[in-house]
C-alpha positions in Angstrom: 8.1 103.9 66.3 10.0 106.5 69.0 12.5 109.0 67.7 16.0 108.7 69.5 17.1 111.8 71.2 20.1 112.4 71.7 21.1 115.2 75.1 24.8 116.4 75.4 25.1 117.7 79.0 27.1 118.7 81.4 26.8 116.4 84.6 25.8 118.6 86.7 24.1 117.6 89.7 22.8 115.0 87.4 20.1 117.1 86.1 20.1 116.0 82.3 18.9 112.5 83.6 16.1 114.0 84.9 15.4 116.0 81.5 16.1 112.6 79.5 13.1 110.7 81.8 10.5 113.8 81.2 11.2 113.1 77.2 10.2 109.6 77.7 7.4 110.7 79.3 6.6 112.0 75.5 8.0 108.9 73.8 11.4 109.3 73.0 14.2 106.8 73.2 16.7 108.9 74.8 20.8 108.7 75.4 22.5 110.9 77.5 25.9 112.1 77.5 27.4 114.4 79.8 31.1 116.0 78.3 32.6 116.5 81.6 31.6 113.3 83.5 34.5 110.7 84.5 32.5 107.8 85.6 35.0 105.5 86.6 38.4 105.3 88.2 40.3 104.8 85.3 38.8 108.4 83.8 39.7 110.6 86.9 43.1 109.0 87.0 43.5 110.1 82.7 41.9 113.6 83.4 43.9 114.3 86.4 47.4 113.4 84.7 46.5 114.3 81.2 45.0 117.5 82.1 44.8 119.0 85.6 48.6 118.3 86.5 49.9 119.6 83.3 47.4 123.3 83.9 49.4 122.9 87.5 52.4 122.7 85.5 52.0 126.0 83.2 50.5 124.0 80.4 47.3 124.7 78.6 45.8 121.6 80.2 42.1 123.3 79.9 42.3 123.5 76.4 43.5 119.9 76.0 40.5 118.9 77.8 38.0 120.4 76.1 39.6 118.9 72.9 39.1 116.3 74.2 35.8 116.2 75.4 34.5 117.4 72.0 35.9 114.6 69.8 34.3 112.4 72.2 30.4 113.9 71.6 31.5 113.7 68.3 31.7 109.4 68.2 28.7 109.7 70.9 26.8 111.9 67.8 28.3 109.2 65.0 27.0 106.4 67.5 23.4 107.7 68.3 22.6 109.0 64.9 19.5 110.7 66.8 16.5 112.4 65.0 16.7 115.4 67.2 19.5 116.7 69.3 19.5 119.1 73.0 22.6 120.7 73.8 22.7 122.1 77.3 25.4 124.8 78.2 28.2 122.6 76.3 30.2 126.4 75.8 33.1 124.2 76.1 33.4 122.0 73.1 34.5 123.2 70.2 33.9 124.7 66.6 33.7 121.7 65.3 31.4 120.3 67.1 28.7 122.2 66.3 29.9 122.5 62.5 29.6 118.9 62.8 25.4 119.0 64.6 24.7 121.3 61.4 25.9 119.1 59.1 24.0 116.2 60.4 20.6 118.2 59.4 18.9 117.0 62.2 16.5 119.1 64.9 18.4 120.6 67.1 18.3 123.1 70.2 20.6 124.6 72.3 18.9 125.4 75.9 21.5 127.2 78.8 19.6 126.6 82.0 22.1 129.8 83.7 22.8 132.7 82.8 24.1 133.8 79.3 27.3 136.0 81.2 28.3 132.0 82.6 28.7 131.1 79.2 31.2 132.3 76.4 28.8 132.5 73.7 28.5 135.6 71.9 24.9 136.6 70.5 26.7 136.6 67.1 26.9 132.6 67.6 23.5 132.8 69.4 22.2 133.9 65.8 23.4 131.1 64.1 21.2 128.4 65.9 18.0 127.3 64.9 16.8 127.7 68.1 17.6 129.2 71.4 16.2 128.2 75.3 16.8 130.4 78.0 15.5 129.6 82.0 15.0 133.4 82.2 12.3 135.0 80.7 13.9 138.6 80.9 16.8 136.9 78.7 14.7 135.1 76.1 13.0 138.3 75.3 16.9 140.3 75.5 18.0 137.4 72.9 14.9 137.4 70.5 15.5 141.3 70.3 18.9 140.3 68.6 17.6 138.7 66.2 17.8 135.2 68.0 15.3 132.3 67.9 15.1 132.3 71.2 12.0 130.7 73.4 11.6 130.7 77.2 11.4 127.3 79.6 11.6 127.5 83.0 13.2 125.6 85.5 11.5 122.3 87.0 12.0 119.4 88.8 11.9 115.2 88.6 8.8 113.7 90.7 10.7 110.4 90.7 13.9 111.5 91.7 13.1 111.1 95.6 10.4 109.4 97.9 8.9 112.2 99.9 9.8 112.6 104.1 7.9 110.6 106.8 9.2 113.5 109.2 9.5 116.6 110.0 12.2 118.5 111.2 12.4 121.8 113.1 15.2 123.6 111.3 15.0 126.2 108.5 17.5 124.8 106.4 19.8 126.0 102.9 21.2 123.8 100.1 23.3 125.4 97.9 27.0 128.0 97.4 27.5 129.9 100.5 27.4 133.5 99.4 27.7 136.5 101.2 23.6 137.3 101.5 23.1 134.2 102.1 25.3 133.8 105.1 23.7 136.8 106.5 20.3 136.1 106.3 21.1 132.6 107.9 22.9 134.2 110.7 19.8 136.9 111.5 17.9 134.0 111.2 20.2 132.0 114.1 20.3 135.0 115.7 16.7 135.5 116.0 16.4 132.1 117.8 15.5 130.2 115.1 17.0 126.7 114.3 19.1 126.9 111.0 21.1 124.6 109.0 23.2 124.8 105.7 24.5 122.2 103.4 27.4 122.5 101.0 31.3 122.5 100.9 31.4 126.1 101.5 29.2 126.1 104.7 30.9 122.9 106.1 32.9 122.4 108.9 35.0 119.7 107.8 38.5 119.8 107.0 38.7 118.3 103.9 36.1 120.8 102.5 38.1 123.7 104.4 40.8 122.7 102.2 39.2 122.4 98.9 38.0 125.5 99.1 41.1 127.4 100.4 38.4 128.9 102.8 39.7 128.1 106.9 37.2 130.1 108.3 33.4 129.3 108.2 30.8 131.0 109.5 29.1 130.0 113.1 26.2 127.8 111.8 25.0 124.3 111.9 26.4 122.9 109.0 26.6 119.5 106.6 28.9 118.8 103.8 27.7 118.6 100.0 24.6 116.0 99.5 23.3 114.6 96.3 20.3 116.0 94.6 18.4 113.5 95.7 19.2 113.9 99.3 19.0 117.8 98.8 15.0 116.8 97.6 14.5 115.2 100.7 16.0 117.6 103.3 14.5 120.2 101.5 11.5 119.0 102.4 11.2 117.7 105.6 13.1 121.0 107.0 10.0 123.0 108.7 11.0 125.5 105.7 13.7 126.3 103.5 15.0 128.9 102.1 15.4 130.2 98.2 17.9 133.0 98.4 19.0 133.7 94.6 22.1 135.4 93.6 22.9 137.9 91.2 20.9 135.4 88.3 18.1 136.1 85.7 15.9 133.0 86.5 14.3 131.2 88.9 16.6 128.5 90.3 15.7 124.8 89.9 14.9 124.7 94.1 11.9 126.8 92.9 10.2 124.0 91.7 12.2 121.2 93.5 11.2 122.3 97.4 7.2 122.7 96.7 7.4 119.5 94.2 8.4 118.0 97.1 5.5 118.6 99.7 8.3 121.3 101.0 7.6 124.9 102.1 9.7 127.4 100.1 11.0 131.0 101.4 11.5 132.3 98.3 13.1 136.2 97.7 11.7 136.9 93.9 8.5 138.2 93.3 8.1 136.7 90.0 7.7 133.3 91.2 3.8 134.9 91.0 4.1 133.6 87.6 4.5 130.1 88.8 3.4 129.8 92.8 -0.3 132.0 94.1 2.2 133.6 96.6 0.9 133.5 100.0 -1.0 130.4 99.3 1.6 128.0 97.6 4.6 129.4 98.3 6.0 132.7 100.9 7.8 135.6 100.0 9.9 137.8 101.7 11.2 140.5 100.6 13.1 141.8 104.1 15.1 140.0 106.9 12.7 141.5 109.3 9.6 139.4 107.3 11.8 136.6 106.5 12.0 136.2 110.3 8.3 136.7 111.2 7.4 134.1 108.6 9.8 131.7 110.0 8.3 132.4 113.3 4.8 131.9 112.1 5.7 128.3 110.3 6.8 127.4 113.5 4.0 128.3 115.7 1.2 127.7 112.6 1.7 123.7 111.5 -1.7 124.1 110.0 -1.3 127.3 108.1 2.3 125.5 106.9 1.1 122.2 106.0 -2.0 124.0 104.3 0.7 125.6 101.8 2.9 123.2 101.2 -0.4 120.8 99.8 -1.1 123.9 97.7 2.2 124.4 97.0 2.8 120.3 95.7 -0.6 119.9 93.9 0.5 123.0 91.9 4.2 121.7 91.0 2.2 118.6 89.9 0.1 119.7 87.8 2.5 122.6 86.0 6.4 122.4 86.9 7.7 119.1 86.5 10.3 118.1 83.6 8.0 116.6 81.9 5.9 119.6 81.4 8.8 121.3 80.3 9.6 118.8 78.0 6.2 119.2 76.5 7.1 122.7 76.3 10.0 122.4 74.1 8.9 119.5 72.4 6.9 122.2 70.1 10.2 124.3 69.4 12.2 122.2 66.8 13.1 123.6 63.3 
């Protein structure tokens, strides 16, 4: 007989799905719910004039919201009654919720896929959990030596999320929040005479995405507006490479594993993606514009030496990164 697991997620990007189908790789009847989706019409027109116009308005809309959305994973919890419990980020809901997930006696782990300083937990709260999962190795092992039961899982990625590319096109492309070293390394790349391109709302051109980010100007590259994950799999891959340029963060970013998982050729900028990729053979680093630029030019001028990686790179991501591996991973961390 399966155990029902329950996952309380935020919707972001869809990624809990993906989680959910690598637990029933391990035989668990799992439900999903994600606290900050609205699903249907009716739900954006209640959040919008229950709780956006009245934050607009001076009122503590925010706070309404997040009462909300923690009395309903509450019924979802009542309604479930799962054996074991995941909470992802969920920083949001409130006291009682989680009062209410100790109660219940059941298994039950937290896991923040970002970084702890994105979240408003305090390592006094951290303490209280049975168990702790960080995507950052370096914050695991920061948490444990606070006196948290905290366990490190990486990042991964869905095999059956997308069908792979029947094509291959010439660009070096980006997926992802248009930050300020990542606009410069796509512009020396452009400048360089190598064919970019960048997807996202803060790269785009178009006027609607201008406006919702209060942003006018853009910078001069070729540009697409926000894609699902799905889409972001496939471009990903059949761009000649693309690029993994990480922020200020502790981990290694889902794309890590999504691009190579993908039959993709990932530029990546961390040297600890050793841990997970033979660098050089399954995925490139850089670690300068200057090399950034010469690898580019050598993917270009090599198909061979490129396609030679990126089988490396997939058979890899195969055999060790996807979210079913993960889930394997955690499945031997309940309390």
């Amino acid at each position: 007989m399966s155990k029902k697991l329950l996952i309380i997620s935020p919707a972001f990007h869809g990624y809990c799905h993906s989680i959910a189908d690598g637990f029933r790789g391990l035989g668990y009847e799992v439900t999903v719910h994600c606290y900050d989706a609205f699903d249907t019409v009716k739900d954006k027109v209640r959040n919008k004039a229950l709780y956006e116009l009245p934050s607009k308005l001076g009122f503590d809309g925010q706070k309404a919201a997040e009462k909300a959305a923690t009395s309903k994973a509450l019924e979802v919890i009542e309604q479930v009654k799962p054996d074991k419990l995941i909470v992802i980020k969920a920083d949001t809901l409130g006291d009682n919720f989680w009062q209410a997930v100790s109660d219940r006696k059941v298994p039950y782990l937290l896991w923040l896929y970002d970084d702890l300083k994105r979240h408003r937990y305090t390592f006094e709260f951290l303490r209280s959990l049975p168990a702790v999962v960080s995507y950052a190795r370096s914050e695991a092992e920061s948490f444990a030596a606070e006196g948290i039961n905290a366990h490190f899982v990486a990042n991964g990625y869905d095999p059956k999320l997308a069908a792979f590319p029947t094509t291959r096109v010439p660009e070096i492309v980006f997926v992802g929040s248009r930050y300020e070293n990542r606009e410069t390394i796509l512009l020396a790349l452009k400048d360089a005479g190598l064919s970019v391109r960048a997807y996202g709302r803060g790269w785009s051109h178009h006027p609607f995405d201008r406006l919702r980010t209060w942003e006018l100007k853009r910078p001069n590259l070729p540009a697409e507006r926000d894609i699902p994950l799905h889409e972001a799999y496939r471009v990903q891959a059949a761009a000649a490479a693309s690029l993994n340029v990480h922020g200020l963060q502790a981990g290694l970013a889902m794309r890590t594993f999504e691009v190579p998982g993908m039959n993709g050729l990932q530029l990546i900028d961390r040297p600890d993606v050793a841990e997970f990729y033979e660098i050089g053979k399954e995925v490139l680093l850089y670690q300068s514009t200057e090399e950034l630029i010469e690898l580019c030019q050598h993917i270009i001028a090599d198909p061979r030496w490129s396609d030679s990686i990126r089988a490396a790179g997939l058979k890899r991501s195969q055999a060790e990164h996807t979210f079913f591996h993960r889930a394997q991973s955690m499945d031997a961390l309940w309390v």
